[in-house]
N, C-alpha and C positions, 0 to 999 in steps of 0.2 A: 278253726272256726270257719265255719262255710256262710261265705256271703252271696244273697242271691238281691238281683231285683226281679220284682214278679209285674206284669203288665196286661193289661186287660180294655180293649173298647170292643169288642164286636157285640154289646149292648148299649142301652141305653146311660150306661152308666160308666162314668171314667173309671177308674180304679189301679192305683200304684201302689205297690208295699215294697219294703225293704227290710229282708230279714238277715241278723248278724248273728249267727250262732245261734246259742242257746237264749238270748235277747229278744224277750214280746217282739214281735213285727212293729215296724211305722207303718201306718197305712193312710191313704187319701182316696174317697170312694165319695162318689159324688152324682147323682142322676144330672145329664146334661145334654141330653138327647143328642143332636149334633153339631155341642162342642165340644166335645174333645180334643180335637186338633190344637186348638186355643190354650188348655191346661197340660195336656199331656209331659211335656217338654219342662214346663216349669216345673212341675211338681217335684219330676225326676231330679230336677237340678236342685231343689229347695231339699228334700228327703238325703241325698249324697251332702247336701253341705252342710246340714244340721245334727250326720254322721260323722262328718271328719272322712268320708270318704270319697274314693273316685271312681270312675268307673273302669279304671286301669286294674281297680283291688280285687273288684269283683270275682266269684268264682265261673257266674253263670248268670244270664239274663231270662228269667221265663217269660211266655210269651201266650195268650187264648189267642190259638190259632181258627176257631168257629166247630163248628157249623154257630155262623148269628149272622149281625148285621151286615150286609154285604161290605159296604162303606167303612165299618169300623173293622172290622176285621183286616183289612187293606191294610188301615192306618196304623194298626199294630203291629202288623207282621211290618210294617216299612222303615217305622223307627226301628223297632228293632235290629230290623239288619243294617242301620246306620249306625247305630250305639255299640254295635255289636262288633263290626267292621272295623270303627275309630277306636276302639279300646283292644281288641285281638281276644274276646273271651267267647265262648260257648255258647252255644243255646238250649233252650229247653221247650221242645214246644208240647201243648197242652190242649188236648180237645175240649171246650168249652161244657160238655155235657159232663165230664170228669174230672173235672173243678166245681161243677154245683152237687155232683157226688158226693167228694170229700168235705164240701160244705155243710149237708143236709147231716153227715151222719156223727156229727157233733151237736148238735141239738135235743134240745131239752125231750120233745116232742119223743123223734125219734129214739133216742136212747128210751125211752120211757118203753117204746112198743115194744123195739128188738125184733125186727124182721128180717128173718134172713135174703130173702129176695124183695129188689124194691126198683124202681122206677125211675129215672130224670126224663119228665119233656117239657118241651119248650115253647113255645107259639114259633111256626116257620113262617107265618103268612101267609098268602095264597091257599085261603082254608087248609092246610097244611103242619102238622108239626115234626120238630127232631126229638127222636125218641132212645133210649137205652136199657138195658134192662143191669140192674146188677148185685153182685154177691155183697154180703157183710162179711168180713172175716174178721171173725171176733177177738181172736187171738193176738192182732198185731193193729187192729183199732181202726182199719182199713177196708173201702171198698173194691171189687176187682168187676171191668165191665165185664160181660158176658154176650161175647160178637162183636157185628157193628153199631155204629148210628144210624139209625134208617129216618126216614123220610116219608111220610106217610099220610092219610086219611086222618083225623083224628078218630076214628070208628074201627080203625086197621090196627091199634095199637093192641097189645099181647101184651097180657096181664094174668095168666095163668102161671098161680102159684105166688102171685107178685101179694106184700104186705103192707107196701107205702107206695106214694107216687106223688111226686114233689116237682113243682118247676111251672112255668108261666102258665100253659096247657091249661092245669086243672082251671084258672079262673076264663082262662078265651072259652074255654069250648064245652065245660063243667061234664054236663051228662049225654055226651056225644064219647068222649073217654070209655064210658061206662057201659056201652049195650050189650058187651056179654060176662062181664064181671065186675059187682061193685065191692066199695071199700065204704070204711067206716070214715063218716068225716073225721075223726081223731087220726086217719090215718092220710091224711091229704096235708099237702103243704101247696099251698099256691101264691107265698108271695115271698119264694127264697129267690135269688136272685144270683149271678155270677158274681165272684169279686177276687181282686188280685191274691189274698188270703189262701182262698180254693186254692189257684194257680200255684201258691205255693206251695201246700201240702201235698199238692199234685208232683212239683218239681224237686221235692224232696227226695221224696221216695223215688223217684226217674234218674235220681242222681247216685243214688245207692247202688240202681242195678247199672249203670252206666251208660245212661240212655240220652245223654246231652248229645250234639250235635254241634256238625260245624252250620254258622252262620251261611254257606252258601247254600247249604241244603233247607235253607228255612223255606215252609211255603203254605199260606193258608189251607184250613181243609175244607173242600165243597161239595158238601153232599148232595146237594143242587146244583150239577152242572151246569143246570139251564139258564141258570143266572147270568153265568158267566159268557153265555154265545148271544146271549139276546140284544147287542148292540149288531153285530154280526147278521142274527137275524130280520131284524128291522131293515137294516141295507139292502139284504134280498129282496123282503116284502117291497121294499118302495119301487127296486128296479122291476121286478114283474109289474107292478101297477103302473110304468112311465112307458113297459113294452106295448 
């Protein structure tokens, strides 16, 4: 029996499940903008103790390493590598655009279409979205991305060939998506969302081909570097203006 716990803030929304085998998931998912720091911790502890488990038992801990909230994404990869540390078990990290992947393509919706190429973007902010393109493999019930995650215009995004397009995007930026290829609204999802769920069916399958990780190597992913220099930046800016 493979125990995972799966974990998720680099959105608006908390998100913890706990999967035991062949055992429906527990889950706790919750919109809570920026608290999660507040729930996160308990959840984990309330979910393990309403198991009979600990997190010594564990096989593996997943983790939505982003591209999303800059803040939340921290905060996950952080417990984590503390839960991770004090128990001695594995990791599984998880790009957040391939957890609303495996999300989308369990729905009623999409299974209805059946597209073999489809979509996840995201709202990035800074008129900006994260975007991916990927396969349905029908056979094993499963999506496979195709590249990377890019970063983009919402006007920039590639949709040639593509049959679904699901994820924040469609409701920020609607027919900015669309100026050289449109879709059938039957074929738009715009209000699926990440949740620790994805993350698992993500970490499943990651665990088959043996693609957990040790805990030192965990490390948020940023497909916006810039995020991450712009405190760095502002120092420069001030020192030039005080020279």
């Amino acid at each position: 029996m493979t125990r995972i716990l799966a974990i998720d803030t680099s959105s608006a929304w908390c998100s913890v499940a706990l999967s035991l085998g062949d055992k429906a998931p527990e889950l706790r998912h919750e919109l809570v903008s920026a608290g999660a720091s507040q729930l996160l911790l308990p959840w984990i502890e309330d979910l393990l103790r309403a198991s009979n488990q600990a997190l010594s038992t564990l096989d593996a801990i997943a983790v939505g390493i982003g591209p999303g909230a800059f803040t939340g994404v921290r905060l996950g990869v952080a417990v984590v590598q503390g839960l991770a540390i004090a128990a001695n078990v594995s990791v599984v990290p998880v790009a957040s655009l391939d957890a609303i992947a495996a999300q989308v393509i369990t729905t009623k919706q999409f299974t209805k279409i059946k597209p073999v190429y489809f979509v996840v973007a995201i709202d990035a902010r800074i008129d900006e979205i994260y975007w991916a393109k990927y396969e349905t493999e029908n056979s094993a019930g499963l999506s496979k991305r195709l590249g990377d995650i890019h970063l983009t215009k919402p006007e920039e995004i590639q949709l040639d060939g593509v049959g679904y397009i699901a994820g924040s995007a469609v409701k920020a930026y609607g027919d900015r998506l669309f100026m050289n290829h449109s879709l059938p609204l039957d074929c738009l999802d715009p209000d699926v969302s990440i949740s620790a769920l994805g993350i698992l069916d993500c970490a499943k399958e990651m665990m088959t081909l043996g693609r957990q990780i040790s805990v030192t190597d965990l490390e948020p992913l940023y497909v916006r570097n810039k995020v991450a220099l712009t405190t760095d930046e502002r120092e420069i800016a001030f020192k030039k203006v005080q020279q």
